[in-house]
C-alpha positions as CSV (number, residue, x, y, z in Angstrom):
1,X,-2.2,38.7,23.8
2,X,-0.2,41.0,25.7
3,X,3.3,39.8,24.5
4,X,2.9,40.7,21.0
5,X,-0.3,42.0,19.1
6,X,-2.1,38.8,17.3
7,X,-1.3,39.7,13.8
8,X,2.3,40.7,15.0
9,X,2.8,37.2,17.0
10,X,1.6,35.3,13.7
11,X,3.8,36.7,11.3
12,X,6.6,35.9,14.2
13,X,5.5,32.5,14.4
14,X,5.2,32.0,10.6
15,X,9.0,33.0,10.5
16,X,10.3,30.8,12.8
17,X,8.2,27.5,10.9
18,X,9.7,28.6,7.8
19,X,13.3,28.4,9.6
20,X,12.3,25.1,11.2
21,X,11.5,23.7,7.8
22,X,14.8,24.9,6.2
23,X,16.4,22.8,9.0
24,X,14.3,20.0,8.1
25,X,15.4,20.1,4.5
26,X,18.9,20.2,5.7
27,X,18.4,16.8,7.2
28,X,16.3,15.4,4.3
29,X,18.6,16.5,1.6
30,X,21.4,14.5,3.2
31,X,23.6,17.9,4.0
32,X,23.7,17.0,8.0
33,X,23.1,13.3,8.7
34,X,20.3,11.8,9.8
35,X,20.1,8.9,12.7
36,X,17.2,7.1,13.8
37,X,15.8,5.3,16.9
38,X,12.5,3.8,18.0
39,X,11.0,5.4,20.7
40,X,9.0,3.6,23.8
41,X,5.9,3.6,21.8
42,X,7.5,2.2,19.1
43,X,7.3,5.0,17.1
44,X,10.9,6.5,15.0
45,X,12.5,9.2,16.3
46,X,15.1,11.2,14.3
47,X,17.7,13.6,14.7
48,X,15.9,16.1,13.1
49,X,12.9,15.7,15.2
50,X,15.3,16.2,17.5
51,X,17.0,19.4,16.5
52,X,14.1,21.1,15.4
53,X,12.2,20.8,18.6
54,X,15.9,22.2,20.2
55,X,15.3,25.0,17.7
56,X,11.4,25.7,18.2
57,X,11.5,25.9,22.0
58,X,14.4,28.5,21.6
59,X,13.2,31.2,19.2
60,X,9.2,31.0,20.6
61,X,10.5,31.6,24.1
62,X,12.6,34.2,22.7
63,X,9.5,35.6,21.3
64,X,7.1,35.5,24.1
65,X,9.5,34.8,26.9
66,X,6.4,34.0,29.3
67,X,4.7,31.6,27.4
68,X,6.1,27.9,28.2
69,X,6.7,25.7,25.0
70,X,5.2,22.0,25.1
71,X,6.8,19.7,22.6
72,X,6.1,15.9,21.1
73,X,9.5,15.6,21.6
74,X,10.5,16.9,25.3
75,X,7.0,16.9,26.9
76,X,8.3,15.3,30.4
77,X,6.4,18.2,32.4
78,X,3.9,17.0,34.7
79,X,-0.3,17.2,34.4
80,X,-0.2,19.0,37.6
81,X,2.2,22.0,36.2
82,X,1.2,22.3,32.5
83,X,-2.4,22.2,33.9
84,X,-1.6,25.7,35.7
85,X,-0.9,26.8,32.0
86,X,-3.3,29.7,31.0
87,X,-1.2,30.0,27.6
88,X,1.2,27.7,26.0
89,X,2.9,26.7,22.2
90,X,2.1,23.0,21.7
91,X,4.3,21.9,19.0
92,X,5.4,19.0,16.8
93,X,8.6,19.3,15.2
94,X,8.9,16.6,12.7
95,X,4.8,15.8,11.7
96,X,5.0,12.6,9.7
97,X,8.2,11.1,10.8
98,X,7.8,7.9,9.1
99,X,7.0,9.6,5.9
100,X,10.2,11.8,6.1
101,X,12.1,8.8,6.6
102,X,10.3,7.5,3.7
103,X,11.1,10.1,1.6
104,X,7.4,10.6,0.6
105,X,8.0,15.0,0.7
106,X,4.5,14.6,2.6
107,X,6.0,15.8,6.6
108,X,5.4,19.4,8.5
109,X,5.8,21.3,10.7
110,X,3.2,21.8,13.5
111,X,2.6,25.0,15.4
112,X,-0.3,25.6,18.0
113,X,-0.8,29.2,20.5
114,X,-3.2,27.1,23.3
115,X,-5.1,29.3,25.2
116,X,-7.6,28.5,28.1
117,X,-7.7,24.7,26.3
118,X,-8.1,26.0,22.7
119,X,-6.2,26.5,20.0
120,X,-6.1,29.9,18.9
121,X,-3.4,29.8,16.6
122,X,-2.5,27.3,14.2
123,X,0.4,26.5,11.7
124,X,1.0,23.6,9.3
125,X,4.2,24.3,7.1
126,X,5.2,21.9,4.6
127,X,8.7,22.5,3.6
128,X,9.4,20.4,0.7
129,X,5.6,20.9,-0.7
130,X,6.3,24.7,0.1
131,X,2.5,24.8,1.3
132,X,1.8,26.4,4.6
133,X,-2.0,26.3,5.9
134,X,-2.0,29.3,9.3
135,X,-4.3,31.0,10.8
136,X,-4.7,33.3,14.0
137,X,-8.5,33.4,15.6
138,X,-10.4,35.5,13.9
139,X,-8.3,37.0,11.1
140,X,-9.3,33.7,8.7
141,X,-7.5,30.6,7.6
142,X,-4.9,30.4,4.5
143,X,-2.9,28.4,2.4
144,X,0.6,30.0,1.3
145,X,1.4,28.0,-1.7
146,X,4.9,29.0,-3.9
147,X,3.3,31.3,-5.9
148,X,-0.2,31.8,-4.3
149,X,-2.3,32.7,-1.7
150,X,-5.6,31.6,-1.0
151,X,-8.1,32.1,2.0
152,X,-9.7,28.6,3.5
153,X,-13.2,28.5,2.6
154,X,-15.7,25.7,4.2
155,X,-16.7,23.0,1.5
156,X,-20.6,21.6,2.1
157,X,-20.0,17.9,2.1
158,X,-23.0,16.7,-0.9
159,X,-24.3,13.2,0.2
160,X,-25.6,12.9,-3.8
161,X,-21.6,12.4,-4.3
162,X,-19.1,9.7,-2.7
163,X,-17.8,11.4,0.3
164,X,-14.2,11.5,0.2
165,X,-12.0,10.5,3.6
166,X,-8.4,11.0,3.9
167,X,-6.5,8.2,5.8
168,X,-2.9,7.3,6.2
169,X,-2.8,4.2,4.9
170,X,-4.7,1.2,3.1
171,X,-5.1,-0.9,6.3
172,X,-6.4,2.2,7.9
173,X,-8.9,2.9,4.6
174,X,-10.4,-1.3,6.0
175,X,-10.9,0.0,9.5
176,X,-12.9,2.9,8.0
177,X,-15.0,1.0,5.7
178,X,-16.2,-1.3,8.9
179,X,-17.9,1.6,10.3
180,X,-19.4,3.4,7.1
181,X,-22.8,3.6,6.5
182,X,-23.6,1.6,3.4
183,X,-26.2,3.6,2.0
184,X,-23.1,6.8,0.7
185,X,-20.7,6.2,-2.2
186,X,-17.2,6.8,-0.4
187,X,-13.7,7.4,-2.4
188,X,-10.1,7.7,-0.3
189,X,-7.4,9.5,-0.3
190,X,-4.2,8.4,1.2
191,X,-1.7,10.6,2.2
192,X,1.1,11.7,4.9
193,X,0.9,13.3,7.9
194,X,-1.9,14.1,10.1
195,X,-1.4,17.9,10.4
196,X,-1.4,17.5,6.0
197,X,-4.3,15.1,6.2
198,X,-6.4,17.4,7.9
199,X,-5.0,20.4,5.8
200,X,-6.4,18.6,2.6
201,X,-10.0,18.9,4.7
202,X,-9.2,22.6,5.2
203,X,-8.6,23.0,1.6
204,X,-11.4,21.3,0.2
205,X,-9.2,18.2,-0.9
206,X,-10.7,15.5,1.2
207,X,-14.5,16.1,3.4
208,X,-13.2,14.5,6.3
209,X,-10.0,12.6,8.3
210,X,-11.4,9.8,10.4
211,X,-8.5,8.5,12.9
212,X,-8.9,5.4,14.5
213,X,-5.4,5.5,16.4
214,X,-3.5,7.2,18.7
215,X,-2.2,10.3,17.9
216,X,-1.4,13.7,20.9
217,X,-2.5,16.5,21.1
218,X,0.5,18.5,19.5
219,X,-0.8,16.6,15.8
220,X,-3.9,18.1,16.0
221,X,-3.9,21.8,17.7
222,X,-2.4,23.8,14.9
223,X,-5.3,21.9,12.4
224,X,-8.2,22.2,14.6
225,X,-7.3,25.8,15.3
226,X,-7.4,26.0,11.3
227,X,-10.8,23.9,10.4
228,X,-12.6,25.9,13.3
229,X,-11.5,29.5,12.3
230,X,-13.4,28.3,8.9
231,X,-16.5,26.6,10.2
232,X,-15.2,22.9,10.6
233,X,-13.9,21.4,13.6
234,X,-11.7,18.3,15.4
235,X,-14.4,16.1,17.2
236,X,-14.3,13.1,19.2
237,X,-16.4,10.0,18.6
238,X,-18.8,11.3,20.4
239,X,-18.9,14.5,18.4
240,X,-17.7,16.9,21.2
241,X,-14.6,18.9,20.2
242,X,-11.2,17.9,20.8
243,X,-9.6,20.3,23.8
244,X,-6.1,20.7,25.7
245,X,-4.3,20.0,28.4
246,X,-7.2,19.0,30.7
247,X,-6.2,15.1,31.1
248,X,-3.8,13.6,32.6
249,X,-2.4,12.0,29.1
250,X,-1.5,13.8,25.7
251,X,-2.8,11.0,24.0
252,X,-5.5,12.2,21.7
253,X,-9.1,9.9,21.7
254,X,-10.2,9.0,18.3
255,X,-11.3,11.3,15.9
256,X,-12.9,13.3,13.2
257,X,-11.8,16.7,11.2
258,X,-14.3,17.9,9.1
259,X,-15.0,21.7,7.7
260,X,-18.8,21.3,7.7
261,X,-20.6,21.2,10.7
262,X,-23.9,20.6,9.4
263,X,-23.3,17.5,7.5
264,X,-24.7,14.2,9.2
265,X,-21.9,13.0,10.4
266,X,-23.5,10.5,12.9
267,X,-25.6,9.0,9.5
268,X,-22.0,8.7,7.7
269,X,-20.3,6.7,10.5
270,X,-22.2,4.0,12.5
271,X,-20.3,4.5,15.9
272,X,-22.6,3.1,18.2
């Protein structure tokens, strides 16, 4: 990097998702209110969303003025410019808006460096769970818990055990099962966002996040940049690893975080 040294433009970056998460509490603990609208996908929208994007885009151009900022929520550049990008921040603001309107505590924060179509950097800050999973490519991957902190680890997925899937949902656990082989035991965890889903695979919490549902690229950077910086990796159906910004849409395909690549994946889930 030529802006800032890597370790330098971490800690930066680790700064300014704390701040954004302060500003999220703001909103979730009812001291600036908090409005809501449905978006053309049908998906909420909230004024935090809002304002935090606002606030993102501002302090990481102000920390690496020449690096362009891509956002969930302001992403009306075209495939033709963006795809000139070398380096960009791809960022969500608000990662599991439904559950911060829910109250559930389980939202982030989602911070991605993207360079030449990877994800070099990665960031998942919780604010209320005051758990933030970062790494920078080849310094390791971490969790920052209130009190702790503890480097990300790879956990070898044991087939002798039920295999353990994070989801977001119970009619998203049935649309799992259909695909399953039937010959594993399988348990499921449901939980909140997909940057936090995927953190519970980084973790050791869950062996792998199936999505079957669309989802862009800025919920999954800052997590794939994590799993692969610790041996696992963000994979399409077809087992080929998720990249950026070289499609027309921002829509991500279907897919699968895991932190083992040499489990049999294609044994666990009949795809074909």
């Amino acid at each position: 990097m030529k802006e800032l040294k890597s370790q330098a433009l971490l800690e930066n970056a680790l700064q300014i998702a704390y701040q954004a998460g302060q500003h999220l509490n703001r909103f979730y603990n009812g001291e600036v209110s908090l409005q809501t609208k449905t978006k053309s996908d049908k998906t909420p929208v909230t004024s935090a969303d809002l304002f935090v994007s606002q606030f993102l885009i501002e302090k990481l151009t102000a920390l690496t003025p020449n690096i362009p900022v891509l956002s969930e929520e302001s992403c009306q550049v075209s495939p033709e410019q963006r795809q000139q990008w070398h380096t960009y921040w791809l960022i969500d603001p608000l990662d599991g808006t439904q559950q911060f309107i829910n109250r559930t505590d389980q939202f982030s924060v989602l911070i991605a460096l993207v360079q030449q179509n990877k994800a070099i950097l990665g960031i998942i800050h919780a604010p209320v769970l005051k758990q933030t999973y970062y790494t920078m490519q080849g310094h390791g991957a971490y969790k920052q818990s209130e009190h702790s902190l503890e480097q990300l680890q790879a956990r070898k997925i044991d087939l002798s055990h039920s295999v353990n899937i994070a989801v977001g949902s119970k009619s998203a656990e049935q649309k799992v099962r259909s695909i399953l082989n039937p010959n594993y035991q399988y348990e499921f965890t449901i939980y909140g966002s997909s940057g936090l889903k995927t953190a519970l695979v980084a973790e050791g919490r869950a062996d792998c996040y199936l999505r079957l549902g669309q989802t862009g690229e800025w919920d999954t950077a800052a997590a794939q940049a994590i799993l692969q910086e610790i041996g696992g990796d963000i994979v399409d159906l077809q087992f080929s690893p998720l990249g950026y910004n070289q499609r027309q849409t921002l829509i991500n395909p279907d897919f699968l975080a895991h932190a083992d690549k040499n489990a049999c994946w294609q044994k666990i889930f009949q795809l074909t």
